[in-house]
Structures are given as structure tokens and as C-alpha cells.
C-alpha positions in Angstrom: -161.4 -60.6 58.6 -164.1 -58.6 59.3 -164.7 -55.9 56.3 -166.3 -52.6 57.7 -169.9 -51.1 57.9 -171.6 -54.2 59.4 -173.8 -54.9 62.7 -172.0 -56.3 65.2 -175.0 -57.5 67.4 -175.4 -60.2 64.7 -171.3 -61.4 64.5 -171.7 -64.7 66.6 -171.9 -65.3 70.2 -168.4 -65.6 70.5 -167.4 -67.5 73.8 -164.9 -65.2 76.4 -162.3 -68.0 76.3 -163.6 -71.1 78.2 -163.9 -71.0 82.0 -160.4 -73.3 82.2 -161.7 -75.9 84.3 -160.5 -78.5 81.9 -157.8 -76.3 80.3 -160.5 -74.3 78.3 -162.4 -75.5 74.6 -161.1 -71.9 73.5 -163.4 -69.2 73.1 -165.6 -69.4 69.8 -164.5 -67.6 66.7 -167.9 -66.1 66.2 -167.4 -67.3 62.7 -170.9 -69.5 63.6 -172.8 -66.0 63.7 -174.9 -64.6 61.2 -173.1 -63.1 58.9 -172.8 -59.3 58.9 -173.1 -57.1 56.1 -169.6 -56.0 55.8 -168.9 -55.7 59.6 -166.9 -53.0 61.1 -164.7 -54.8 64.0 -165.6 -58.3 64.0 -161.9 -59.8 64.0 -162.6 -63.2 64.5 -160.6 -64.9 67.6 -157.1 -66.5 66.9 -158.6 -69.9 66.5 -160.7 -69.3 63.3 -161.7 -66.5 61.0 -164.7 -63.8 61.4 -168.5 -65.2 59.5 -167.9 -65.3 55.8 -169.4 -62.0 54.9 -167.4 -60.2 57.6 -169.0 -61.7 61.1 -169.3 -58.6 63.4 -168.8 -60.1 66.7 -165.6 -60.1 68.5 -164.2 -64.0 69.1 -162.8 -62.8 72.3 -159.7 -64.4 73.8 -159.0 -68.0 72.5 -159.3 -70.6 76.0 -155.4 -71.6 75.8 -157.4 -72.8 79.6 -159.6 -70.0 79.7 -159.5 -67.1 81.8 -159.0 -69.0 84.7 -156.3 -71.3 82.7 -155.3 -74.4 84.0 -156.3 -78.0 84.5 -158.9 -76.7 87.2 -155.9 -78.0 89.8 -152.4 -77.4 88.5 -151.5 -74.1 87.7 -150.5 -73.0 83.9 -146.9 -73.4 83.0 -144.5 -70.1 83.7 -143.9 -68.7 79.8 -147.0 -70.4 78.2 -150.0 -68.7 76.0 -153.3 -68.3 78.6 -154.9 -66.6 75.7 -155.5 -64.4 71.9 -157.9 -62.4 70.8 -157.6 -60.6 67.0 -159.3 -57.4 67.6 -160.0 -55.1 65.0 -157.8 -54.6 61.6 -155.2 -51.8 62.2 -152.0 -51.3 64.1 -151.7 -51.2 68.1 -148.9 -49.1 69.5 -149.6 -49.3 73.4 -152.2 -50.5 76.2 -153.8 -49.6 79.8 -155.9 -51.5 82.1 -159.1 -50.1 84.0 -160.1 -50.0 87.0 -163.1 -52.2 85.9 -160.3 -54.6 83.9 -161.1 -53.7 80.9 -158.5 -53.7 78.1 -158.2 -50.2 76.6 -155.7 -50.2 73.5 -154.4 -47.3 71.4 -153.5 -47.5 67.4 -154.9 -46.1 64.7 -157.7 -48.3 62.2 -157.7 -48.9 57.8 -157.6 -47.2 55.6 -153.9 -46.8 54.9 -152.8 -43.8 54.2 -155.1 -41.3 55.7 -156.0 -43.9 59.1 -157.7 -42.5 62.3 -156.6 -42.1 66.0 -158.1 -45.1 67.2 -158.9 -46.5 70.1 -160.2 -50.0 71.6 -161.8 -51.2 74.7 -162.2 -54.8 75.6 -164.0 -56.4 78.6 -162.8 -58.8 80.9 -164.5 -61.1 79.3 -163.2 -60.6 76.2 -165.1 -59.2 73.7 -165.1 -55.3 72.1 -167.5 -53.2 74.6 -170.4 -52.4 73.2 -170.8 -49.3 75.8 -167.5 -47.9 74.3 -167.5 -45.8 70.8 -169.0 -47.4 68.2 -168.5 -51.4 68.6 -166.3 -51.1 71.2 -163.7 -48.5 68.8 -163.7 -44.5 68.6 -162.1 -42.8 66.2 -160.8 -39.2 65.3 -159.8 -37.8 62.3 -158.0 -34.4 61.3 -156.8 -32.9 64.8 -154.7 -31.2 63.1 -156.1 -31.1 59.1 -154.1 -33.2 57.3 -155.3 -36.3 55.4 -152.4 -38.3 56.1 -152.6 -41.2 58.8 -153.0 -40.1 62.3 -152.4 -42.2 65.7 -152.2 -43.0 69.1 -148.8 -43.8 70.5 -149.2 -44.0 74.2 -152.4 -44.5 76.0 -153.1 -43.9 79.7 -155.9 -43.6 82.2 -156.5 -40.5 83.9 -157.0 -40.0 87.8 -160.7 -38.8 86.4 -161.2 -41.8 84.8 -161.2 -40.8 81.3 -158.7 -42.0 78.3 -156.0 -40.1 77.6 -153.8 -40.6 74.3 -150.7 -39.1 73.1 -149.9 -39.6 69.3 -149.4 -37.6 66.3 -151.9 -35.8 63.5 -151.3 -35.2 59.6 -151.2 -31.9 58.7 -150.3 -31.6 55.3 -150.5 -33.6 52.4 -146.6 -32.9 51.3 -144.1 -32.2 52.8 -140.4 -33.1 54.3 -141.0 -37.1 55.6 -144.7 -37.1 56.7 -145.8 -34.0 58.2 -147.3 -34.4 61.2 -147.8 -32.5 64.4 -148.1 -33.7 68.3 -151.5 -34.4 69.0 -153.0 -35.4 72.4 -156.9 -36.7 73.1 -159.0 -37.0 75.1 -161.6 -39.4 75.8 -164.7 -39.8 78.5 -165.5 -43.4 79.6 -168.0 -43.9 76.3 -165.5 -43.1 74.0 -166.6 -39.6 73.2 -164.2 -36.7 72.8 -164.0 -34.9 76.4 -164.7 -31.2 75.1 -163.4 -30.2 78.4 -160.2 -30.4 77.4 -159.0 -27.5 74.9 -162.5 -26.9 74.3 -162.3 -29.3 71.3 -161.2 -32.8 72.9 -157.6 -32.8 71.6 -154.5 -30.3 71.6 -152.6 -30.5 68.6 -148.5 -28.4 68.6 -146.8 -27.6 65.5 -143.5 -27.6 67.2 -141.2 -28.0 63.6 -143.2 -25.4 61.1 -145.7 -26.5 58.6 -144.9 -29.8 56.2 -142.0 -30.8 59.0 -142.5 -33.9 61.5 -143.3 -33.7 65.0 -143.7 -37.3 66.2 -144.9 -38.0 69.7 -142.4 -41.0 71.8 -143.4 -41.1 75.1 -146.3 -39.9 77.7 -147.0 -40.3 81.1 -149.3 -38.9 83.6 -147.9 -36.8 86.3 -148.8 -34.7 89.5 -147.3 -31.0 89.1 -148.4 -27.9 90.8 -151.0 -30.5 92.8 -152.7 -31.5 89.8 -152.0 -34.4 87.6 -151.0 -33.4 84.0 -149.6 -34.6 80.8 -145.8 -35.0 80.0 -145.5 -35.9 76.4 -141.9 -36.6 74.9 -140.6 -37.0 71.4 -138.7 -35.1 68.7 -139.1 -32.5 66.0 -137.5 -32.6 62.5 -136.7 -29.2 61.1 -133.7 -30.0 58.3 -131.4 -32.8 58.0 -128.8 -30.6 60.6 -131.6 -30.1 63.0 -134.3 -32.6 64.9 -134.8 -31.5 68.4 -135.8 -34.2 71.5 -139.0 -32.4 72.7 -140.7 -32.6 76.0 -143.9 -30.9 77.1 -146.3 -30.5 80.1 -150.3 -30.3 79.4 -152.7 -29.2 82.4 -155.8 -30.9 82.5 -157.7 -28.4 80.2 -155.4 -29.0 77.9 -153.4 -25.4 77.9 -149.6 -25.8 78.2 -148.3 -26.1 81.6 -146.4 -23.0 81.6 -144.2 -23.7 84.7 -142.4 -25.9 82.7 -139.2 -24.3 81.0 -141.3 -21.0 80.9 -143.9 -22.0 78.1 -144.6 -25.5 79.3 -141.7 -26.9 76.2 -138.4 -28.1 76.1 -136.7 -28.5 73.2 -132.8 -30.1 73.2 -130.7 -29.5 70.0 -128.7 -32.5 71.3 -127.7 -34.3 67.8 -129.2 -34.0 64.2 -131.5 -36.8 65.0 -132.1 -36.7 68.6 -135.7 -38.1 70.2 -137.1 -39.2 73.5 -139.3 -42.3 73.3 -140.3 -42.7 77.3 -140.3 -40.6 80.0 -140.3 -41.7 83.7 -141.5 -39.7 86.5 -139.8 -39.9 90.2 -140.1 -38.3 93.2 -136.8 -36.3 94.3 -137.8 -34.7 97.8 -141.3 -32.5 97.1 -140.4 -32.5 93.6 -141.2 -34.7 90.7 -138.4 -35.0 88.1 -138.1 -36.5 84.6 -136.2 -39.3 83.1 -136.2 -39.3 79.3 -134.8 -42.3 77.3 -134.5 -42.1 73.6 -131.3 -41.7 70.8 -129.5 -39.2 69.3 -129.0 -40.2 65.4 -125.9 -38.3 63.6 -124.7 -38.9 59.8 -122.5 -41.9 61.4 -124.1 -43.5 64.0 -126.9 -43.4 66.9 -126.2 -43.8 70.3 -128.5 -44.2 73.1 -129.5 -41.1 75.8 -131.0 -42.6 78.7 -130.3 -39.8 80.9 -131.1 -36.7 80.5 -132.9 -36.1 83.6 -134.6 -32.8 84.1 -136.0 -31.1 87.0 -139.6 -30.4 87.9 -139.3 -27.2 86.1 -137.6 -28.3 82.7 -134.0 -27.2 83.9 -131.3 -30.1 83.0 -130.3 -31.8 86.1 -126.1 -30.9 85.7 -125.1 -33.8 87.9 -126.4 -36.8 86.3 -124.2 -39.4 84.3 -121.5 -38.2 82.3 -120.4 -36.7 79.2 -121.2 -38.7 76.1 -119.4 -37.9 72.4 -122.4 -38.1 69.5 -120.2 -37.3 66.1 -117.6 -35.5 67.8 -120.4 -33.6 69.8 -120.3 -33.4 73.5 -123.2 -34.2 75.3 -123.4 -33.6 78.8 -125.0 -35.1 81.8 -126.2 -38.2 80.2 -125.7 -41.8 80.2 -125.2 -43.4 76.6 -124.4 -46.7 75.3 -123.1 -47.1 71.6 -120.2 -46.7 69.5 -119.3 -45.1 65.9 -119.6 -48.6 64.4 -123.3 -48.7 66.1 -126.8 -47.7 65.9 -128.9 -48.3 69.2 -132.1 -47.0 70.4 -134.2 -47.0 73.6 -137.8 -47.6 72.7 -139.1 -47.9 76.6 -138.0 -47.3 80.3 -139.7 -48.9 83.7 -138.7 -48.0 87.4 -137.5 -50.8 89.5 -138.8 -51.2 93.0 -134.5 -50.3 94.1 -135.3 -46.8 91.8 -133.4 -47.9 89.1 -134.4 -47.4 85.4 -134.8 -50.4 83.4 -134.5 -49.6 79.3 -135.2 -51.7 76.4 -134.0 -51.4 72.5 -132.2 -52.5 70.0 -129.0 -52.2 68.2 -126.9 -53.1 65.2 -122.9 -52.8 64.7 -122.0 -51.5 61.1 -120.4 -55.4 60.5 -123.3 -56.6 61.8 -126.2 -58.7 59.8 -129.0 -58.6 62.6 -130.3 -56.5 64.7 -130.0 -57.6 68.7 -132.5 -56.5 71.7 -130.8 -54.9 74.5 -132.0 -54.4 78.3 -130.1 -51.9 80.3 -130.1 -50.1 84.0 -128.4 -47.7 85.6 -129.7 -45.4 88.9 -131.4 -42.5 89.0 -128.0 -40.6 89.5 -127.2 -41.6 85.9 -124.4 -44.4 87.3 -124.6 -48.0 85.2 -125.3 -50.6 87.1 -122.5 -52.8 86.4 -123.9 -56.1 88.5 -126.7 -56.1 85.8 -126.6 -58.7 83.4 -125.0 -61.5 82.2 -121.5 -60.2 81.9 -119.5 -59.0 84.6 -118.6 -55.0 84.1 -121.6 -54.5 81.8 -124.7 -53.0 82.8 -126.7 -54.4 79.8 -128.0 -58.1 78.5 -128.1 -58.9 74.9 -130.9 -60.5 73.5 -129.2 -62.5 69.7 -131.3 -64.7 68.4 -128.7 -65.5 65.3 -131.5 -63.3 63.4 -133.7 -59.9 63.4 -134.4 -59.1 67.8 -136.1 -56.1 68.4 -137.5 -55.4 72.2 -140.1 -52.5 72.4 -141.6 -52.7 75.5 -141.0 -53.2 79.6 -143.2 -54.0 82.8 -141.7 -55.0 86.2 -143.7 -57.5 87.9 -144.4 -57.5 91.8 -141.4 -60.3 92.4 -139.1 -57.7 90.5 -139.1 -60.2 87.7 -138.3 -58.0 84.4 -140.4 -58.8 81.2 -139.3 -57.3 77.9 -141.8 -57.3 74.4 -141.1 -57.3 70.8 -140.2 -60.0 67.3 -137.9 -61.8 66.7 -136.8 -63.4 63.2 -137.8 -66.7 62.3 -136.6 -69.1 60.1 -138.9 -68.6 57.5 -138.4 -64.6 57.7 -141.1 -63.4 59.4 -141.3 -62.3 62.9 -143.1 -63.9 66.0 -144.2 -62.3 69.0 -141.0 -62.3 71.4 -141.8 -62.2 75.5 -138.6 -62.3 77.4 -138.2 -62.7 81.4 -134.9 -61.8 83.5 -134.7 -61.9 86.7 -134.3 -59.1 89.1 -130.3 -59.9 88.7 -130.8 -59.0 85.1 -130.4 -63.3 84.4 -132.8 -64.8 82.4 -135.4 -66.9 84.2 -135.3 -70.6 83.0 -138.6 -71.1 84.7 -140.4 -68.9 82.1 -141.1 -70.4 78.6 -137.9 -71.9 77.3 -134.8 -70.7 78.7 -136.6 -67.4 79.6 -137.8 -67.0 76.4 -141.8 -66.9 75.0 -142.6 -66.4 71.0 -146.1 -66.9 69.2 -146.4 -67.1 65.6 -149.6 -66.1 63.0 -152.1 -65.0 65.5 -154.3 -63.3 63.2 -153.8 -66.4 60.3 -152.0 -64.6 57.7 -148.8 -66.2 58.4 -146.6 -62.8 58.4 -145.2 -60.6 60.6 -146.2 -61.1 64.2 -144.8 -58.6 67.1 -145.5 -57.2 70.4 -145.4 -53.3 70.8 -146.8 -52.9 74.7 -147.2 -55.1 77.9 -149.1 -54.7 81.1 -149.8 -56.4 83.6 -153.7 -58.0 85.3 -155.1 -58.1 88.0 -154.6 -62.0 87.9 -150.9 -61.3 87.2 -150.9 -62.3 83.8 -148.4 -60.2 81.0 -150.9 -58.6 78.8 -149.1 -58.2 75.3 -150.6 -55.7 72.6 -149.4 -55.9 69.1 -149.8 -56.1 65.5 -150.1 -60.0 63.7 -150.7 -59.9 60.0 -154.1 -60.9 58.5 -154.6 -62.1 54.9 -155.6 -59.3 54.0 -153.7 -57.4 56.5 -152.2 -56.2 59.9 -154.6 -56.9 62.9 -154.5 -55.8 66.2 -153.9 -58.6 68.7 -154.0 -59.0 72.4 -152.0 -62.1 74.0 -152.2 -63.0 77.6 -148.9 -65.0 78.7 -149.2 -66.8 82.2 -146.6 -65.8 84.5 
């Protein structure tokens, strides 16, 4: 593993991944570059370790056939690896794709505590961009002054071009949990703070008071007004009987978008520990309204909100779902799943090509030993769809592996095909990377992987914890995975490529 400080001009030559007209040799490790001293990103690529001092070149992807894949004839089996790369040490929460292809990841980098926003870009071929930050990585530390660890959450692409990331900033030392306050940034196509944007290059909001936690869920770019802005979700911890799921609207120079709920804030008292984690966008006539997935937490038990769905203005849209009962707490207009013996939570949302919202999480009964992954959908009316899944009546599918399952992220491919991220448990006690495909019928797809199912184990060779946070799809229709895969001398972000 690459240590920091180094040169990454002289980390290896480190092939992009073979061309795959014989099934690929995989893509060089760069570990036969000169060694850098002490080099600042050069992960070495899944099939072999950076140059001995720290080789500062990126391996790029590892040819499971290349970026092509294949046997130059037959195409790559449904389910199978097309190709790793180990990027950088550090933690990846969620990716984009640009218009030029190019991988751009959000995370935040060593040390831990006190880490950086980070973010990474990587070129089609493979390998860190050189044109982006410094070795392909820019950094920012103390939005909001604290020297604990800040991060990027979500990541996005604006319709300017530039890199916009949603995450959270220390701002205290001490404090109740880990102080923190919603922090959005900023980037320009080089990986330089935009100062165009609230003057500084990131917005920071201090929604809970000073040494509380405001920790950012969701984002996603939307039109408003006729001009695209930011919606950033999550939740606000004020005391043990108060944390608060938060929504927000940002206009492009980074000033709240006060058209939304008067100050450009929501702020929902739902349940002691209520929190959005996605938010979808839809068109509802001229307007644009909001679905907001997440869980409300209580001293018993959590239970999945997948609806609230509010208006273009912040107001609560009254007729959506139901009523749903959070420790003896009604909850309106909403559409839960969970029980008083349970504790589930949505982690991400898609919208199907019907309109339907597709959810992903996890949950774990009070008798249970594991956690299981869950994939849900009801309409945009809040209504279950009860012809989802494999059980009749239900409007879910169960992922139980017999051990830990946790599903963190969702992308609907062009055939309507549903793909679902995250780890699963293996027998040793670690976690792989999990990949899961249902049909559009909410069935698995036994033509994907085995039975429907993908895992990958020890990516980055430290024979840990291996698990996917994000996926995406490329333009060559591949599912582009972005995780975390534990080094030997720590976690590493990873990017998998699994042919469809």
C-alpha cells in the first residue's frame, strides 16, 4: 500500500486492464515501477501490491478480460468480475460517471480521526487522473473547523460540469456523538474548490447547535425555479428525545433556496431518531416533488419511512400512504415496513421506468442472529406493490444469507433489471462484496452470477472486510461498484466492474 508524500510519475506504468482480446493478462500492478518515496495514492491494482517503498502509480483495473472483456468472440458471463482497481487508502461512500467516462468517487482519505473530504477521479482507462487534484485526489479540510474526520457522502455531477458533494464537516473536538455539521462542496473539473459557490467553495449548516450531529443521507440534483439546485437530506441530533429528518434546497451559489418551506429547510420531528438517507425527485404536473426514504429509530425499535413525500415547496403531500405507529407515535402520510420486534432501515431509493420507487436496507428481528437485506417498492401514491417479490401479498424480497446481509445501494438498468450493493458474511467472518440482480418482477435473475447472486472477496489483499457502498452504471453497460476492501494496513478504496 502506497504510504503518502511520493511522486506518482515514477509508480510503474501500470497497464489499464488488458485490451480482452484473449480474456485480458490483467492490468500491471505497477509494483514493477520505481519505487516512490513514500507515495501519496499509488494503490497498487487488485492483482499485486504497490512498489516496495510505496509505488505511486495507480495499477488501474485488473483485466478479468480487460476493458473490452471476453474471449475476443463470446461475450463475458452475466454476474462475473470484468475488473478491480484499489485506488487510494481511505473509505468510499458513493460514485458518478462523466460525461468523458471518467470515474469520479467520493470518500474521505487517512489519517483516522481528523480525515479529509476527499475526492477521486479515474479515467477510462483506469488509472488516477493526473489532470484532477493532486494525483488524481483533492482534498478539503475544516469547512466547518473542527479537527474531527470530515466526508463526502453523495457525489454528483452538475449540469455545469463541475463536482458536487454532499457530506458532513467536524466542528468540534467534543461533544454529544461526533459533532459534525452538513457540509456541501464544490468542485471545478481540476479538482479545485469552485469559489463561486458561497464565495468559499463549500456551504457548511449547523442545523443541531454547536457539539450536536448533523449528518448528511442523501443528495440529488434538481431543477426548481428553472435552475438546477441542490436537495440534501439527512438528520439532526439535538438530545436523546429529539433527532429531526432534515431536508434542504441549495441554489447554485450556494445560498439557501428560500422557496423551500420558507427558509429553504425542513425539519420533521417524526421519532427520536428519525433520518432520510435518499431522496428522489419526480415530476408531478409542472412541479417537481420529493421522495425521502430513511428510518425513524425510537427506544424500542426502527421502522422504515419510505414515504414521506413532499411538494415542490417543502409542504407534506397529505395523501400519500398511510398512517404508520413509531412507539405509540402516529405518523401520517407515510409508507413503513417494520415491527416492535424489528429494526429496519432504508439506505437508498431508485425510480423505476413504471414510476415506482425501488428501496434497499436492511433489518434484524429482536430474536434474530443476523441481519437480512431487504428490497422493497411501492408507487409514487405511497401504495405497496404487493406483485413485488417473491411472496405473494408482500411488496418486499428478503435477501438471508444464514449470516450478516446488508444492501446499501440501487441502480435500474435499461432492461428494468434491479441490481442491489453491499456484504455479506462469510464463513470465516468477514464480509465480501455482495452484487444482487432481480428482475423487473422483483425475482432473482438466475442468469446473473449464481442464482442471482455476485460476491468478491480481499480485493485490496488484506483479507478483511470487503463491501460495496454505491453502483452505477457505464456506458458499456457494465455495474460499476464503489466500496471499501481492507488493506494490510488498512481500508482501501475499491472500484469493481461486474459484467452484466
Amino acid at each position: 500500500m502506497a504510504a503518502s508524500g511520493g511522486t506518482p510519475a515514477t509508480g510503474g506504468t501500470a497497464g489499464g486492464g488488458g485490451t480482452g482480446a484473449t480474456g485480458g493478462t490483467a492490468g500491471a500492478s505497477g509494483a514493477s515501477g520505481s519505487s516512490g518515496a513514500a507515495g501519496t495514492v499509488g494503490a497498487g491494482g487488485a492483482s499485486g501490491s504497490a512498489g516496495a517503498a510505496g509505488s505511486a502509480g495507480a495499477a488501474g483495473f485488473s483485466g478479468m478480460g480487460g476493458s473490452s472483456g471476453g474471449d475476443g468472440g463470446t461475450p463475458p458471463a452475466p454476474g462475473t468480475l470484468a475488473s478491480v482497481m484499489v485506488v487510494a487508502p481511505g473509505f468510499a461512500s458513493d460514485l458518478t460517471i462523466d460525461s468523458s467516462d471518467r470515474i469520479v468517487i467520493g470518500g474521505c482519505a487517512p489519517p483516522f480521526p481528523g480525515s479529509p473530504a476527499t475526492v477521486w477521479r479515474i479515467t477510462p482507462t483506469g488509472l488516477l487522473d493526473s489532470g484532477f487534484g493532486t494525483f488524481g485526489m483533492t482534498t478539503h479540510k475544516g469547512a466547518a473547523g473542527g479537527a474531527g474526520d470530515d466526508c463526502v457522502i453523495r457525489i454528483d455531477i452538475d449540469d455545469q460540469g463541475r463536482i458536487v458533494a454532499g457530506g458532513h464537516a467536524s466542528s468540534a473536538n467534543s461533544g454529544v456523538l461526533t459533532p459534525q455539521d452538513y457540509a456541501v462542496w464544490r468542485f471545478d473539473q481540476n479538482g479545485a474548490l469552485d469559489t463561486s459557490f458561497n464565495t468559499t467553495g463549500f456551504f457548511t449548516d449547523d442545523r443541531a447547535g454547536a457539539g450536536h450531529q448533523d449528518a448528511t443521507g442523501g443528495m440529488a440534483l434538481v431543477t426548481l425555479g428553472g435552475q438546477q439546485r441542490i436537495m440534501l437530506t439527512g438528520w439532526s441530533f439535538f438530545s436523546n428525545t429529539r433527532n429531526d429528518a432534515v431536508s434542504m434546497v441549495l441554489s447554485s451559489d450556494g445560498s439557501l433556496y428560500t422557496p423551500y418551506d420558507g427558509d429553504g429547510v425542513r425539519e420533521d420531528t417524526l421519532a427520536p431518531g428519525a433520518a432520510w438517507y435518499s431522496v428522489n425527485p419526480f415530476p408531478d404536473g409542472a412541479n417537481t416533488d420529493f421522495i425521502f426514504c430513511g428510518g425513524q429509530a425510537s427506544a424500542g425499535f426502527r421502522n422504515i419511512t419510505f414515504a414521506r413525500r413532499h411538494e415542490e415547496d417543502g409542504a407534506l403531500d397529505a395523501t400519500f400512504g398511510g398512517a404508520c405507529t413509531v412507539d405509540g407515535r402516529n405518523i401520517p402520510s407515510s409508507v413503513c415496513h417494520g415491527t416492535s420486534t424489528e429494526q429496519s432501515t432504508c439506505f437508498d431509493s431508485a425510480l423505476d421506468a413504471a414510476g415506482n420507487v425501488v428501496a434497499v436496507g436492511s433489518s434484524i428481528t429482536f430474536a434474530s442472529t443476523f441481519i437480512d437485506g431487504f428490497v422493497y417498492r411501492f408507487s409514487t401514491a405511497g401504495t405497496p406493490d404487493t406483485t413485488f417479490g417473491a411472496n405473494p401479498g408482500e411488496w418486499w424480497n428478503q435477501h438471508d444469507s444464514g449470516r450478516e446481509d446488508r444492501l446499501d445501494g440501487i441502480v435500474i438498468d435499461a432492461q428494468g433489471r434491479i441490481v442491489v450493493v453491499g456484504a455479506q458474511q462469510n464463513t470465516s467472518g468477514d464480509t465480501d462484496l455482495l452484487v444482487i440482480r432481480y428482475l423487473p418482477d422483483g425475482s432473482l435473475d438466475a442468469a446473473f452470477g449464481s442464482g442471482g447472486v455476485f460476491t468478491h472477496h480481499d480485493a485490496a489483499g488484506g483479507d478483511g472486510n470487503d463491501r460495496g457502498a454505491k453502483v452505477v452504471i457505464d456506458r458499456d453497460g457494465r455495474y460499476v461498484v464503489v466500496g471499501t476492501s481492507a488493506g494490510v494496513s488498512g481500508g482501501n478504496v475499491v472500484v469493481w466492474k461486474i459484467n452484466p
